[in-house]
C-alpha positions as CSV (number, residue, x, y, z in Angstrom):
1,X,-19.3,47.1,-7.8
2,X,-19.0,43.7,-6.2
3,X,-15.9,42.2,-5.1
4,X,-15.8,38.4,-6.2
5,X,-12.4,36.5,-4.2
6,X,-11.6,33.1,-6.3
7,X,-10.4,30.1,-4.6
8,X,-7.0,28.9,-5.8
9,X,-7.8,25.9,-7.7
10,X,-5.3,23.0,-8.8
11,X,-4.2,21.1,-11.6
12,X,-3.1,18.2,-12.3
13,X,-1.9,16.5,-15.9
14,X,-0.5,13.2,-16.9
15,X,1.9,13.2,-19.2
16,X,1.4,10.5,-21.5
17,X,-2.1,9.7,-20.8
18,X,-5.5,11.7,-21.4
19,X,-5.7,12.1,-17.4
20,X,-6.4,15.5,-16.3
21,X,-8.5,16.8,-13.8
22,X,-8.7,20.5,-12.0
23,X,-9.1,20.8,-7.5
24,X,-10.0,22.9,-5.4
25,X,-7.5,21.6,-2.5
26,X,-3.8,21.2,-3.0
27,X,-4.3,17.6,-0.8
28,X,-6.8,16.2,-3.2
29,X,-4.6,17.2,-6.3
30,X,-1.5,15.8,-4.6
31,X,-3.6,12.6,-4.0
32,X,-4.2,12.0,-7.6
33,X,-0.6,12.7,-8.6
34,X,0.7,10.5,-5.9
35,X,-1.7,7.8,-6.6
36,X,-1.4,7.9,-10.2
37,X,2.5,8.3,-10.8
38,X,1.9,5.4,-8.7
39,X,0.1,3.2,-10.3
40,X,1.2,4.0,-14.3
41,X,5.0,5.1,-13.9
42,X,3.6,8.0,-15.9
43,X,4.9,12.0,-15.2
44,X,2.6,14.1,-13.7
45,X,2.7,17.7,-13.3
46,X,0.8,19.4,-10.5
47,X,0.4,23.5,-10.0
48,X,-1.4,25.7,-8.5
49,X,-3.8,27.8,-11.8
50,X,-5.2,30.9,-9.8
């Protein structure tokens, strides 16, 4: 049997807009909600999915 080790990947959702988008860094999913809260005022939330 093989052993397959999955990357933590990241994602981030708006809250009142159809963005959403999965990463596999934390930096580049922090970027987005950063630039994105940013820019619209909007709520994002950000976690790590596995």
């Amino acid at each position: 049997m093989s052993s397959v080790t999955q990357k933590p990947k990241y994602h981030v959702v708006c809250r009142e807009c159809p963005v959403e988008q999965l990463f596999d860094t934390s930096a580049d999913a922090a970027d987005l909600e950063r630039e994105h809260a940013e820019e619209t005022g909007h709520r994002i939330v950000f976690s790590r999915v596995r």
